[in-house]
Every structure is written in C-alpha cells, then in structure tokens.
N, C-alpha and C positions, 0 to 999 in steps of 0.2 A: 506681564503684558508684552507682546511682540511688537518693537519697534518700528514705523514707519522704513528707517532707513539702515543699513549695518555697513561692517568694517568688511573688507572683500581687497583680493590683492588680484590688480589690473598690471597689465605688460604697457609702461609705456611706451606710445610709438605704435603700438599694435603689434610688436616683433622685435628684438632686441637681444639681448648677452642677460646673466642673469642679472644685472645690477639695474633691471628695463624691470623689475616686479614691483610694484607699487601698492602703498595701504591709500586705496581709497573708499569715498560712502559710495552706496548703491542701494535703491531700493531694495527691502526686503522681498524676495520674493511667496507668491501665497500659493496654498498647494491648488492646484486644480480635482477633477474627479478621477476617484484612484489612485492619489497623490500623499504623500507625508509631508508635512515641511519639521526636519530636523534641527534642533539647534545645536549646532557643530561644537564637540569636545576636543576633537581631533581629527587632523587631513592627513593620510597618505600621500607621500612624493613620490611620483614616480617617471620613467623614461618618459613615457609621454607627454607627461606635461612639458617639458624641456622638449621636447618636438613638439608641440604646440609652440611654446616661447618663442623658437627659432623661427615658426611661420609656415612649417610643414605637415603639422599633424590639424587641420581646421575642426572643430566641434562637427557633431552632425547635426543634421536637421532639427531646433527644437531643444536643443539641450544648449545651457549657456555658455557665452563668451568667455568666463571665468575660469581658471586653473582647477583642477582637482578630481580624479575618479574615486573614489573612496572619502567616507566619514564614516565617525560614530559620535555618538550624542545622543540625547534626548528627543522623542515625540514630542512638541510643542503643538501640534495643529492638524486637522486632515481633513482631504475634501472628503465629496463624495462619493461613495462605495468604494471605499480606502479599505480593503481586507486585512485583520489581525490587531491591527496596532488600536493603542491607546495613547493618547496624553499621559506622560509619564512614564513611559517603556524607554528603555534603553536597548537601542539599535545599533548595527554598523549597516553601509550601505553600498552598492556600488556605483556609481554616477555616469551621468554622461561626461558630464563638468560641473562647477559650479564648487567644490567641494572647498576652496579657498577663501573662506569664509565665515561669517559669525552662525548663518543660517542659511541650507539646502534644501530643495525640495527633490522629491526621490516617487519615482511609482514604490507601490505598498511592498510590492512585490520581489522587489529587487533589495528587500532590507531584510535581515536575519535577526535573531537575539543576540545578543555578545556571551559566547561561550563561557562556560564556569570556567573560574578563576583567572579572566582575563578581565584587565581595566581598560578603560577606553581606551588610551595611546595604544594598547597594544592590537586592540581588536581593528582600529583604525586601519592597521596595517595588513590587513588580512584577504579585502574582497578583492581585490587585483589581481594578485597574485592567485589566491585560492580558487577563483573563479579562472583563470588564464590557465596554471597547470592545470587545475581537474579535465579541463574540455580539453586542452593542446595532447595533454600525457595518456590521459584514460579513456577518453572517448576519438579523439582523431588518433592518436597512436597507436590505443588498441594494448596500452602495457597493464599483465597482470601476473599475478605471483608464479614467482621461479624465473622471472626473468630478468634482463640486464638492461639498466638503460644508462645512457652517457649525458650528463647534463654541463654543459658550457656555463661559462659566468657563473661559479659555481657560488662565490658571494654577494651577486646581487641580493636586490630581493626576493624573484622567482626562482634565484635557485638557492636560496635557501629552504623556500618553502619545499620547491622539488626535491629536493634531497629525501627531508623528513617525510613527504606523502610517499615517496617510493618505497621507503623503509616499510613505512606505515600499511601498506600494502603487500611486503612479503619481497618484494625486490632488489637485488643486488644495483649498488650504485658505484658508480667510473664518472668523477667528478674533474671537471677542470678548470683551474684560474689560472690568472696574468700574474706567476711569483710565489716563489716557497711557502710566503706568510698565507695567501688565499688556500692555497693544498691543505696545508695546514691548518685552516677553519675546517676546511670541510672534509677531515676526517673526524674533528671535533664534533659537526653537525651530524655526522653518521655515514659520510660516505664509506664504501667499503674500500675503494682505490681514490687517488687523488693526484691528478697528474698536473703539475706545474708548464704549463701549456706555452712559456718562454724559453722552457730549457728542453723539453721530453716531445717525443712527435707521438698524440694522443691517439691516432691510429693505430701505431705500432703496439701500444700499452694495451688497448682493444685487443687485437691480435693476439695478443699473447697470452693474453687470457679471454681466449676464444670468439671473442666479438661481441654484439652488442644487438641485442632486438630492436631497441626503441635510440634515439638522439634527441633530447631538447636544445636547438639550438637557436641562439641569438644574435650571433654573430656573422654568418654566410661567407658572405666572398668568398677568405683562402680556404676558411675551413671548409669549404663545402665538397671539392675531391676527396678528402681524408677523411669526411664525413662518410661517404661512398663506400670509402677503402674498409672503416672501423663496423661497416653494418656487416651482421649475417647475413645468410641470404633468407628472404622474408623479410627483413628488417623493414622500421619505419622512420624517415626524417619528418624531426616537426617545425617549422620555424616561427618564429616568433619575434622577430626581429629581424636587420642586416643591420649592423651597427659597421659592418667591415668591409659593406659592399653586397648591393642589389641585383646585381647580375651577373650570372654565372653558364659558365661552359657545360650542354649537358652531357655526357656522354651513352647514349641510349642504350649500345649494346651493354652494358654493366650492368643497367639499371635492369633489363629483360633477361640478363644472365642469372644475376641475383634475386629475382622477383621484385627489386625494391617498390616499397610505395612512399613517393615525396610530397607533403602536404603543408599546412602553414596554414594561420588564420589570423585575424586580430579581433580583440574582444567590442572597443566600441562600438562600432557600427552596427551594431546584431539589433535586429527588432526588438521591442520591451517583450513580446512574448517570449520570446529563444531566452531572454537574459533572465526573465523568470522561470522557467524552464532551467536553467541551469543552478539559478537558486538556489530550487529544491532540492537539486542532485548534489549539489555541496554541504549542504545543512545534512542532509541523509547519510552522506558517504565523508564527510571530511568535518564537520564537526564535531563527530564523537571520537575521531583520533585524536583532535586537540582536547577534547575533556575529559581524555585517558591519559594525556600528557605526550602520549607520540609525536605531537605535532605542535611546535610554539612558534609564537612572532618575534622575529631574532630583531631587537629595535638597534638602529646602530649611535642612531640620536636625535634629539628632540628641539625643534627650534621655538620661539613664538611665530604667531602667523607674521609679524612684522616682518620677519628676519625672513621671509623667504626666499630673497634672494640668496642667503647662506646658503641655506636648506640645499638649491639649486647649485651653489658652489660644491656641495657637500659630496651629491649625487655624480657632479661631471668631474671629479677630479679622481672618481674610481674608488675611492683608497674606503668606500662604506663597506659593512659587513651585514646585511639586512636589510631594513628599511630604514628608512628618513622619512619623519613625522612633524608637522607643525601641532604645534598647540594652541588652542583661542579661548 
C-alpha cells in the first residue's frame, strides 16, 4: 500500500551549505496521465542539485521543489495512458526533481529498464550523465569513430561516463583532472592520454598529438582560450558547465580561421517530449555498450537518504571518483 505521506530531503531555509538538507514528510506524490509514480531504490547526486541548494539552479515549471534528477526503483502506480510500464518493473529514470525521496513520479517516457547486470544503486547513477554526454557529445558535438575528443573533469561523474561512451564508440580519448591521482583514474577508465591539468598545459598535450575534433567541457572561464588553442580546425566545444567562470573573451577571428563551432546546452529545462526523444536514443545507442560491458557506472559511494548532506559534502570537496548515490 502506497502511503499518504513519505520521507523526502528538503533544504532548510530554502537555500543553504549542505548541512541546510533536511529528512522531512511530504505528501506522497500521485502520478498524473502519462505518469509513473516510482518507489525510489536509489537517487543520483549530482552538480545540480548542489546548485539547486545554493539557490541558483530553481526547478522548472511543474517539476518539484525537492532535490534529485535521477532514480531507480520499482513501478508502484501509473496514471493514465502511462506507455510500457507495469507494477513491478524495475526502472531508472531521469527527473525534473523530486528524486530525493521514498517515492517519484516520472513521465513514462523518460524511464528506461535497468540494464543487465546492473543493480539499482548502480543504474541509479546512469540517466544524468548518460542522457547529458549522449546529446552534449554525439548529437551537439557531432563526435564519431576515428576521432579525438578532450574531456575536462575527467573524474566526475559525466566524465566518467564520457570517457567509456567515447571508447565505446571507436574514439581516441585526452582526458583531464585536478592531480596525478585523477590522470590516473582515467587511464584506468580507458582514457588513451591523461593530462594532470595542475601541472601539464592541456593545449600543448592536444597539440602535440595533433589536436582534438570534439572538447567536453565543464569548467570555462580559463580553460576556455586553450580550449580554442587545443581544437583542430573544424573542431567542436561543448559546454556543460562554468564551474570556473561564466564569461569569457571571444576572439572571432580564430574562431572563423579555424571553422570552430561553440555550443553548450543543459539538460533540465528540455520539454518532456525532447527528453523522451532522447530516451530513445540512449536505450538504442548507449545501452547496449553497458550490456556488452563497454560502458559501467563507476559508483564512488553510497550514502542513506538521511545523510545527504554528506553525500553533498562528498561531491563539493572534489576528491569523488564517479557518482555519489543515496540509498532509501
């Protein structure tokens, strides 16, 4: 029986540091028509929520106040002309919010199966990321086999994933972290170069072995000239972040010398149809790398939902390798 009211982690204050995340009750929510309402096994953590927290990233229209893009869980409930699912499927999903929690409700559409031989925690970890590379890398950047691409934050969680879909695709990867230990993941991950981006100028490393078609980057501000510098000509930058800084100097003639194209996008705000639409193209093209094994959810660690403020400590103090997951 689906209970009147559930456990759901609230920011108190409405905005706060992460020790502001709070377990409180909150009506359960019921799904509407073309809706799921899942009973939550597991939440992905990710940047945004922590820009949510801080008071900068606000839900969009319609999707809830509560923390969370991603779950997986169980089908518990579904409105009407809910396509696919049943009571008793196990799902992962991608959210607008809401995901911080005992119970989410999700369009049908935006929920997948959990890939063989992944368990919930792991699948948990999967639609953020998997849904933000596929669209930022394959479809706005345009990267496909035989070619090179340069992925920033190379330990996060999107660029872990990035790493293994590039691979998984036939392309040569030039990866970068903040410190020997991160390079070091991510040769581990499969990068083919790995440049410790505190000590090595990752332009130059680019250069020197010829350049680079594609850039995922999260970071902007400084890197964004030597992002310039490290593209072929044709190249494409994708951004996905500023974590280092939001505006930047353009310089045109380079960009029209090189052909470059600079583009960027973020994932929430996309209408339910674009995000079902993209769904598909992930279940189609990036599911069966992970059920071939090419492609795994690197989890770095697993908190309860209580502890979310850890979880948020975990994520801001850099030092994760993956994802960061709650458990409920």
């Amino acid at each position: 029986m689906i209970p009147a009211t559930m456990s759901a982690i609230a920011v108190e204050g409405g905005k706060g540091p992460a020790e502001a995340l709070k377990l409180e009750q909150i009506p359960t929510p019921a799904p509407g028509p073309g809706q799921i309402l899942i009973q939550v096994a597991a939440a992905g953590v990710n940047r945004p929520d922590v820009i949510q927290r801080l008071g900068f990233y606000p839900p969009p229209p319609g999707a809830p106040a509560t923390l969370g893009l991603e779950v997986a869980g169980e089908v518990v409930a579904f409105g009407e002309g809910a396509p696919r699912w049943r009571v008793g499927d196990q799902v992962t999903a991608l959210l607008g919010g809401g995901g911080y929690a005992q119970y989410a409700v999700v369009d049908a559409r935006h929920a997948l199966p959990i890939p063989r031989g992944l368990d919930l925690v792991q699948a948990a970890g999967l639609p953020e990321t998997a849904f933000t590379v596929y669209v930022n890398v394959f479809e706005h950047g345009g990267l496909k086999a035989g070619e090179t691409i340069m992925i920033h934050g190379a330990t996060s969680g999107i660029g872990v994933a990035a790493i293994q879909m590039a691979k998984a695709a036939g392309v040569r990867v030039i990866a970068t972290g903040r410190g020997a230990d991160k390079a070091a993941e991510a040769l581990k991950l499969g990068a083919d170069i790995a440049v410790d981006a505190t000590t090595e100028d990752f332009a130059a490393v680019a250069a020197a072995n010829g350049g680079v078609d594609v850039i995922l980057d999260m970071v902007a501000g400084p890197y964004f000239p030597k992002n310039l510098d490290a593209l072929k000509t044709g190249g494409r930058l994708v951004h996905i972040a500023s974590q280092a800084g939001a505006v930047v100097e353009l310089p045109i003639m380079k960009i029209m010398q090189k052909r470059l194209i600079i583009t960027g996008s973020t994932l929430r705000p996309r209408d339910a149809d674009e995000k079902a639409r993209i769904a598909t193209a992930v279940e189609r093209v990036v599911w069966p790398w992970i059920e071939a094994g090419k492609v795994r959810p690197i989890i770095d660690r697993t908190f309860p939902l209580a502890e979310a403020a850890a979880a948020h400590a975990r994520l801001e103090d850099g030092g994760h390798v993956g994802k960061v997951v709650l458990t409920v």
